[in-house]
C-alpha positions as a Markdown table, in Angstrom:
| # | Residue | x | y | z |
|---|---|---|---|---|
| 1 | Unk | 14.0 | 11.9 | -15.2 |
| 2 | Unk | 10.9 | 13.5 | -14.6 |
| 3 | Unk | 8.2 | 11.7 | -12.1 |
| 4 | Unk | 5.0 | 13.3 | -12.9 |
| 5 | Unk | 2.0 | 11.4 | -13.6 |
| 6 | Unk | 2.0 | 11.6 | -17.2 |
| 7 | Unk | 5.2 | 9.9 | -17.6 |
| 8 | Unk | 4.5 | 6.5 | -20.0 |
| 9 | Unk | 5.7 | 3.9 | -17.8 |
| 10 | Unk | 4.2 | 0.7 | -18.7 |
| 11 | Unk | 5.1 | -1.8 | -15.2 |
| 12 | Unk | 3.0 | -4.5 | -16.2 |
| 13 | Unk | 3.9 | -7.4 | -19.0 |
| 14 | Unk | 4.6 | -10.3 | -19.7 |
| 15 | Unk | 7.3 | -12.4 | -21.9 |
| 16 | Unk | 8.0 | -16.2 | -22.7 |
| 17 | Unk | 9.3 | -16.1 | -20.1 |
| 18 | Unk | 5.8 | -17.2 | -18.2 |
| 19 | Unk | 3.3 | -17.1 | -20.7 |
| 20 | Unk | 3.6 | -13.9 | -23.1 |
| 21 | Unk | 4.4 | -14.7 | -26.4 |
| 22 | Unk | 7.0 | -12.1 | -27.4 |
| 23 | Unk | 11.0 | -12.2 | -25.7 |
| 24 | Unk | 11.9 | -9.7 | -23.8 |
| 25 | Unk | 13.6 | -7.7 | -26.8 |
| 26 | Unk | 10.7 | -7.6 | -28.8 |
| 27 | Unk | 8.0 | -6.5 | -25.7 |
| 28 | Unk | 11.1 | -4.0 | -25.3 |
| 29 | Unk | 10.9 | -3.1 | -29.2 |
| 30 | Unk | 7.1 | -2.8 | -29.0 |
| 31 | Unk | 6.9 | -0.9 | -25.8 |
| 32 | Unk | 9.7 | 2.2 | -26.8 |
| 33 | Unk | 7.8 | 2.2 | -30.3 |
| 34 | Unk | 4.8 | 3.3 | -28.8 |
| 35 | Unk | 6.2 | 5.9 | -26.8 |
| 36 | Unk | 7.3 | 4.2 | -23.4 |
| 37 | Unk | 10.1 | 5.9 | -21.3 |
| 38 | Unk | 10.1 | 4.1 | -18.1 |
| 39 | Unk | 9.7 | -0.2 | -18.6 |
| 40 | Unk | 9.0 | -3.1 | -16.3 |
| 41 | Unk | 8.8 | -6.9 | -17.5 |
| 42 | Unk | 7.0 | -8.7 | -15.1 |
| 43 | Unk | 6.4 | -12.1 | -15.5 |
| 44 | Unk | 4.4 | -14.6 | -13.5 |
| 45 | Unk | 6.3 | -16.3 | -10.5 |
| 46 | Unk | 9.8 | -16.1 | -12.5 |
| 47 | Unk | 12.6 | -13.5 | -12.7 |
| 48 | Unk | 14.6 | -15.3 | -15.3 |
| 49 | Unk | 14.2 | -12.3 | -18.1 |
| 50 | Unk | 15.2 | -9.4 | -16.1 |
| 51 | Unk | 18.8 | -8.9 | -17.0 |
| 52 | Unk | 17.5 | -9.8 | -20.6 |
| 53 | Unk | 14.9 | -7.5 | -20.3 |
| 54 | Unk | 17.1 | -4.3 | -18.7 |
| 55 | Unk | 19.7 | -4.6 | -21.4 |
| 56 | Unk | 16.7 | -4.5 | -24.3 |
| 57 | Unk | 15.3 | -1.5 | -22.5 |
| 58 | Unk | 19.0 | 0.3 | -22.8 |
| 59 | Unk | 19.3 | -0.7 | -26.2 |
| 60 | Unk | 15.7 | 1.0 | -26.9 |
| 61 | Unk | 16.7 | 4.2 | -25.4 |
| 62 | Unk | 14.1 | 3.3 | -22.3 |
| 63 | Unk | 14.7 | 3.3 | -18.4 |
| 64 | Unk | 13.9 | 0.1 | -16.5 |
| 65 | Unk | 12.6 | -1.2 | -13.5 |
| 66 | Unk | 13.1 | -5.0 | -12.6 |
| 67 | Unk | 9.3 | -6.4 | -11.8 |
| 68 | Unk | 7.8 | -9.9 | -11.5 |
| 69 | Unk | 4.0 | -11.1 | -10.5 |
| 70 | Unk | 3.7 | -13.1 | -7.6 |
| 71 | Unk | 0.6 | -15.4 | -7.5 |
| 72 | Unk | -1.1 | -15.0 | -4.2 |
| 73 | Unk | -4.3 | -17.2 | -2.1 |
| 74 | Unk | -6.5 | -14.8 | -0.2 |
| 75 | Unk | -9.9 | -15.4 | 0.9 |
| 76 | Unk | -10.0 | -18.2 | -1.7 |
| 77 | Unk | -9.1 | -16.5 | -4.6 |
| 78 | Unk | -6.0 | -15.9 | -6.6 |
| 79 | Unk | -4.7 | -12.4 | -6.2 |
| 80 | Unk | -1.6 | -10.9 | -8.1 |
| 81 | Unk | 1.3 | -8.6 | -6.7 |
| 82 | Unk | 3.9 | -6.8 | -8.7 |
| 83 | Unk | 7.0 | -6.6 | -6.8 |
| 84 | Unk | 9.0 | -3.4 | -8.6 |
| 85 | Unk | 12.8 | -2.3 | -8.2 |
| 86 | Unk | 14.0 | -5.6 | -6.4 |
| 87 | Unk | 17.3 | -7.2 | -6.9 |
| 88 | Unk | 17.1 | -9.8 | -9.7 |
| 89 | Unk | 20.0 | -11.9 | -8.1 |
| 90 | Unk | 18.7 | -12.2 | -4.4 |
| 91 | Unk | 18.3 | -15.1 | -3.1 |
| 92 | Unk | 15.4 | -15.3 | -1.1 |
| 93 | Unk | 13.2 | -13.7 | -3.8 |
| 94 | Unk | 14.8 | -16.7 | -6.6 |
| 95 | Unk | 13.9 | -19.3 | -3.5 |
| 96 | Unk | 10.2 | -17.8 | -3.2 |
| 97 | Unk | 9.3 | -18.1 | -6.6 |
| 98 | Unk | 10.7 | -21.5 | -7.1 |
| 99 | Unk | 8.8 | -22.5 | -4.6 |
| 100 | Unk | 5.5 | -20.6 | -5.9 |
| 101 | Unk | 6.2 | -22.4 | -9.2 |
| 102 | Unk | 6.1 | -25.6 | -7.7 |
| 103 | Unk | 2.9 | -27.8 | -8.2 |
| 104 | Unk | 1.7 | -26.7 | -11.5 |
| 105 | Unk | 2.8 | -29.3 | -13.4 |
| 106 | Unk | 1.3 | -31.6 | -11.2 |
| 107 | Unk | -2.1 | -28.8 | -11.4 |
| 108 | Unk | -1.2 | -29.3 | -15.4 |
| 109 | Unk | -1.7 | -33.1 | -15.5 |
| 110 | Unk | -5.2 | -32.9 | -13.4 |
| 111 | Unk | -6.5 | -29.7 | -16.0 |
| 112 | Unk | -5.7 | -32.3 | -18.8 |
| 113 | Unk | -7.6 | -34.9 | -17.1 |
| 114 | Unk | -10.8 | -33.0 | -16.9 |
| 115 | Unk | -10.6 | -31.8 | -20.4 |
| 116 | Unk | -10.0 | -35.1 | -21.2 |
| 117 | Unk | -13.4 | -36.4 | -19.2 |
| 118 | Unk | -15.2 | -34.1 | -22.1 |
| 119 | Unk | -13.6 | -35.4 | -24.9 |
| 120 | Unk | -10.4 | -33.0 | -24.9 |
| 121 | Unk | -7.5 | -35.1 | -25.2 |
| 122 | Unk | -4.2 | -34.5 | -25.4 |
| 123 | Unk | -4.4 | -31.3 | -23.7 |
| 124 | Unk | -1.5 | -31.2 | -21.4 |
| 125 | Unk | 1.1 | -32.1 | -24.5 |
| 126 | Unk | -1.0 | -29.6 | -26.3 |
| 127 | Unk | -0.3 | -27.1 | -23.9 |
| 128 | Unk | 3.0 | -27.8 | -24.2 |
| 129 | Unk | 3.1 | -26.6 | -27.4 |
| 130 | Unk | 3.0 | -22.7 | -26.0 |
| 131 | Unk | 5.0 | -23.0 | -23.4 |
| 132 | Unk | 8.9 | -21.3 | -23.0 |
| 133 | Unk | 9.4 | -22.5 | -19.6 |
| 134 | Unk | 7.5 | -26.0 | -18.5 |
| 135 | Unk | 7.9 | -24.7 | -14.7 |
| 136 | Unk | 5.5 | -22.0 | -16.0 |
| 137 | Unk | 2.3 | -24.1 | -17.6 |
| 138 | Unk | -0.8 | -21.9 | -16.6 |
| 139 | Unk | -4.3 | -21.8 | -18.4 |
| 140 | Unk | -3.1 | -19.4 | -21.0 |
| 141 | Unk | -1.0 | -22.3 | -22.3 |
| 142 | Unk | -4.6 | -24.4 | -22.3 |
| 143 | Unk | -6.0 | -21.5 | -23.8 |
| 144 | Unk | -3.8 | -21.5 | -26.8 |
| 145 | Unk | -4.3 | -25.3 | -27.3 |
| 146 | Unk | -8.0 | -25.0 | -27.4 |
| 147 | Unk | -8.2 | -22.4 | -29.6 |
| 148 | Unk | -5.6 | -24.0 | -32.1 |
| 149 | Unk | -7.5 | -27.2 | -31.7 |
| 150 | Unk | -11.1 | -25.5 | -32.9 |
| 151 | Unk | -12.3 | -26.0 | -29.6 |
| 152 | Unk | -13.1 | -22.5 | -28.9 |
| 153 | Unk | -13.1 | -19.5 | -30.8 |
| 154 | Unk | -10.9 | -17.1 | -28.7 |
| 155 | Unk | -9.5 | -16.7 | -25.3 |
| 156 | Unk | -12.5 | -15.8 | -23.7 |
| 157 | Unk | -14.6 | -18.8 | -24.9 |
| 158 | Unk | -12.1 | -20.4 | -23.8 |
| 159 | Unk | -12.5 | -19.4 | -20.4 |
| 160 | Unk | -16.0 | -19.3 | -20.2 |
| 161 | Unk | -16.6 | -22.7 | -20.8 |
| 162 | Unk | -13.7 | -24.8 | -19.6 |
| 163 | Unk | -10.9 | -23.5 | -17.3 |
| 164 | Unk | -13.0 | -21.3 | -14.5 |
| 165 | Unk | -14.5 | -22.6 | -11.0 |
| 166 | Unk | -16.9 | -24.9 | -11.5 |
| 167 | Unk | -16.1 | -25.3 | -15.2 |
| 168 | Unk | -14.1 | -29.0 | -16.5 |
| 169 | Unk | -10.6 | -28.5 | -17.0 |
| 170 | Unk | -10.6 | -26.0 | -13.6 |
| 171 | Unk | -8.1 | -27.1 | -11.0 |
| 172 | Unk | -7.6 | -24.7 | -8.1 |
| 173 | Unk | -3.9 | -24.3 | -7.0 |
| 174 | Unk | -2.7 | -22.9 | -3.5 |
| 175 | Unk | -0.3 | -20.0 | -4.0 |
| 176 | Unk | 2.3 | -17.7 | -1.9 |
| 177 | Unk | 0.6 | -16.2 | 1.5 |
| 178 | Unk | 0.1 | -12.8 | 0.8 |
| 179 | Unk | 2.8 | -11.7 | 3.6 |
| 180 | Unk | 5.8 | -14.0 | 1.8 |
| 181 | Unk | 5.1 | -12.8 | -1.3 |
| 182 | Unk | 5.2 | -8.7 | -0.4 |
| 183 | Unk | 8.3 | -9.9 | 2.2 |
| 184 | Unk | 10.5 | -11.4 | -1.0 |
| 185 | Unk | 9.7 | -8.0 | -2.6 |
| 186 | Unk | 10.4 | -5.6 | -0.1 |
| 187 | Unk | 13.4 | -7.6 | 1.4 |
| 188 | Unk | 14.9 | -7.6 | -1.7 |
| 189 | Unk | 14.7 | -3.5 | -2.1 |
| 190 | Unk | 11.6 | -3.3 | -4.4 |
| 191 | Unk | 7.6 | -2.1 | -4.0 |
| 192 | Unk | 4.7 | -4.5 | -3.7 |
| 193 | Unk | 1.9 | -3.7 | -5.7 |
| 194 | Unk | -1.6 | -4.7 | -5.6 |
| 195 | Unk | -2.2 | -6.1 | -9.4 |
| 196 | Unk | -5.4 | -5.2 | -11.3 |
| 197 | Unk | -7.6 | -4.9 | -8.1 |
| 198 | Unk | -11.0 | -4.9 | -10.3 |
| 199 | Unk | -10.5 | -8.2 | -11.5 |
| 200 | Unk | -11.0 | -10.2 | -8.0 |
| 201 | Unk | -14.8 | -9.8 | -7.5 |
| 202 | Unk | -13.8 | -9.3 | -4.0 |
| 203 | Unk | -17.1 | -8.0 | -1.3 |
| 204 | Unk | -16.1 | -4.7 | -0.1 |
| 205 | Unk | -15.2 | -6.5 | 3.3 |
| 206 | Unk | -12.7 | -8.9 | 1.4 |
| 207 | Unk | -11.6 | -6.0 | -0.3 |
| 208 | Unk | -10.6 | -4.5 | 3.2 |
| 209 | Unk | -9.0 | -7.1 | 4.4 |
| 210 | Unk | -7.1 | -7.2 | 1.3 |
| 211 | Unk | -5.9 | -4.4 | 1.6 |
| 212 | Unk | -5.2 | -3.5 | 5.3 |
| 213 | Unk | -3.0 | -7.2 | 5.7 |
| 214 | Unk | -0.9 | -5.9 | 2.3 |
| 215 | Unk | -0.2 | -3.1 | 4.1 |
| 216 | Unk | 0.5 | -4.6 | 7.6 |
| 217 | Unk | 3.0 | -6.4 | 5.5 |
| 218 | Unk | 4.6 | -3.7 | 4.1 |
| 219 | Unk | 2.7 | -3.3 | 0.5 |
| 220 | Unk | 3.0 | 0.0 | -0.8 |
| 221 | Unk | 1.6 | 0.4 | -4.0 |
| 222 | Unk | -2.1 | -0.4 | -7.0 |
| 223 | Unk | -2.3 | -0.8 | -9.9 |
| 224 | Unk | -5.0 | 2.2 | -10.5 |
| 225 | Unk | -4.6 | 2.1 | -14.9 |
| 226 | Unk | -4.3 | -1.2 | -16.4 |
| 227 | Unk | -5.7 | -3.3 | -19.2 |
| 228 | Unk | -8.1 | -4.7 | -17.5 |
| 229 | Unk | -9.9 | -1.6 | -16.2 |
| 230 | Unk | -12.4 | 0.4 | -16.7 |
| 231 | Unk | -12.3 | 4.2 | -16.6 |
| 232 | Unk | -15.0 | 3.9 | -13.7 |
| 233 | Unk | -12.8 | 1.1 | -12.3 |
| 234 | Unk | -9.2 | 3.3 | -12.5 |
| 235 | Unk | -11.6 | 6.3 | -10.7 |
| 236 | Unk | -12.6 | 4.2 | -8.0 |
| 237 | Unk | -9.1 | 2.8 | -7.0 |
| 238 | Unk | -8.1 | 6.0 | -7.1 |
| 239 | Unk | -9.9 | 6.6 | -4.4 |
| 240 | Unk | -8.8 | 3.4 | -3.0 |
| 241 | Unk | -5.4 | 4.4 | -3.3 |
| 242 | Unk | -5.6 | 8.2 | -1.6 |
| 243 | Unk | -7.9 | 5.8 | 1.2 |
| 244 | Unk | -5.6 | 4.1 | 2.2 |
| 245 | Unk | -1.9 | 5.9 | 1.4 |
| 246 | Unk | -0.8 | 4.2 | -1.3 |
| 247 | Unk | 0.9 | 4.9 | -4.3 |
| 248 | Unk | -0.4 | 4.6 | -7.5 |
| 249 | Unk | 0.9 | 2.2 | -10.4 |
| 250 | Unk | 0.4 | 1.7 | -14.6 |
| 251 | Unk | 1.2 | -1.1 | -16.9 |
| 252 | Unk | -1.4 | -2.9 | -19.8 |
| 253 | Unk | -0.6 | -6.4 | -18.6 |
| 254 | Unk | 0.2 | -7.3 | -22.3 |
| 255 | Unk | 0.9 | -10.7 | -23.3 |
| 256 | Unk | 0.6 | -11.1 | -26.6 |
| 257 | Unk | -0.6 | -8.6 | -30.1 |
| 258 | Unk | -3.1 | -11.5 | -30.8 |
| 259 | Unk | -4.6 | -11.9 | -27.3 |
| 260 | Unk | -4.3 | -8.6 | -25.5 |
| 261 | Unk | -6.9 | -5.7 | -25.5 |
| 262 | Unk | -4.3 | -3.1 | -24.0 |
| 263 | Unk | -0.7 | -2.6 | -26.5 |
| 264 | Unk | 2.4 | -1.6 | -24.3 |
| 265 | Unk | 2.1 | 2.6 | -23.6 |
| 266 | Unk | -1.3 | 2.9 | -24.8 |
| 267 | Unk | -3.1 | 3.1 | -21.5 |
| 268 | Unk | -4.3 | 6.9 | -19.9 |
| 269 | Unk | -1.9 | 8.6 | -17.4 |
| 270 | Unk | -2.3 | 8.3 | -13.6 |
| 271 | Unk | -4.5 | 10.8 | -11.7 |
| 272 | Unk | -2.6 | 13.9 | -11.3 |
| 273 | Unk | -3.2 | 13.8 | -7.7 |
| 274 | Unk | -1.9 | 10.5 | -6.7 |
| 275 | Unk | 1.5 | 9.4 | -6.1 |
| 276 | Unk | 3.2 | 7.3 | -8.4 |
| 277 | Unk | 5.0 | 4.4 | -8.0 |
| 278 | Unk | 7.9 | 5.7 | -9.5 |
| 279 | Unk | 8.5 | 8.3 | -7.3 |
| 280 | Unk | 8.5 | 5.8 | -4.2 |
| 281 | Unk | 11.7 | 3.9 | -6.9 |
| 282 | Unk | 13.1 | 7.0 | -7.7 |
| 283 | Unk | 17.2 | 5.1 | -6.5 |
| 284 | Unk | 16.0 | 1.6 | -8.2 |
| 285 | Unk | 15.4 | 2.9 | -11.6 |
| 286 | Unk | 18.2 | 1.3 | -14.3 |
């Protein structure tokens, strides 16, 4: 297959598995109907709808990468990686992200609260509602209940007002260290990626840091084209990614055709100068 730059792979999505809306046969439906040839489903903290995923990329004519998102602390802030062409059944990748999944339920229960100290009740059961695996409640679930309930008008209202630092129904969780999460990747054969770098709000010296301790341990790979940014954001971590000798990686983040600005394979190609991920997976892909 070929690995040039302006191959449509889309390595960035989510299912109901975490909290997409779609199954994995229908993101796998949507993504070959709009022209995707190489397919990652990537779900937060969970692996549970890769070989799900794989076989509904077969049946769609597609080639597949496995690919999850790990939810990282650093600095204070939540920061995602991809982790790309691992093996689905290893064991110390499964026991890393059961462990990363752990607390939110708990994190659920004290969102609920402080919705509920603003006259949002029911919130948590409400959530509920949205959710395909209960291990995998996460603000997008809240979201979904607000919005159903007439308490916000979209997603982003959603946001603004309720489930952001500072804001009631905010309730900050401690994640995977940033070196366990790129170790379960890479021990298990697959790519870390830095997810949607834009979206952290990061001072350049953060930023660094960032970067230099994912590659210390072992993090190869940005996300340079993705939904959430801009053209002047995908120039600049191109340069970002030349910098510092990475290579570069693509996906919409798509979670649902209600909620999501980016559709599967709609997103510009890479850079023609930068490397991409793909090439670095070249034995991985299914």
């Amino acid at each position: 297959m070929t690995t040039s730059q302006a191959l449509n792979a889309d390595l960035h999505c989510h299912s109901v598995v975490s909290d997409g809306t779609l199954t994995p046969e229908a993101l796998a439906a949507r993504a070959a109907a709009n022209g995707v040839a190489l397919w990652a489903l990537t779900d937060h903290d969970e692996i549970g709808g890769q070989h799900r995923a794989r076989a509904a990329a077969h049946a769609q004519g597609m080639r597949y990468l496995t690919g999850t998102e790990i939810s990282v602390t650093f600095a204070g802030k939540t920061v995602h990686i991809v982790g790309l062409g691992f093996d689905p059944d290893d064991a110390a990748l499964a026991a890393g992200l059961a462990a990363t999944r752990g607390g939110r339920t708990e994190r659920a229960k004290e969102m609920s609260d402080g919705l509920a100290a603003v006259g949002i009740h029911g919130a948590y059961e409400g959530a509920l509602k949205y959710v395909g695996n209960p291990e995998l409640i996460s603000r997008t679930h809240f979201g979904r209940f607000l919005v159903e309930s007439g308490a916000c008008r979209d997603i982003s209202e959603v946001f603004r007002k309720y489930l952001t630092e500072g804001k009631p129904g905010f309730v900050p969780h401690r994640w995977a260290r940033l070196g366990d999460a790129v170790g379960w990747i890479t021990g298990s054969g697959g790519v870390a990626v830095i997810a949607h770098p834009a979206r952290y709000g990061f001072t350049p010296n953060e930023e660094y840091a960032l970067f230099t301790e994912f590659i210390a341990h072992g993090g190869r790979g940005v996300e340079v084209v993705t939904g959430s940014h801009s053209a002047a954001d995908a120039a600049r971590y191109a340069v970002t990614a030349q910098e510092f000798g990475l290579a570069a990686s693509r996906g919409s983040d798509f979670h649902s055709p209600e909620e999501s600005h980016t559709d599967l394979g709609t997103l510009p190609p890479l850079p023609a100068h930068l490397t991409p991920v793909w090439d670095l997976l070249s034995g991985r892909i299914q």
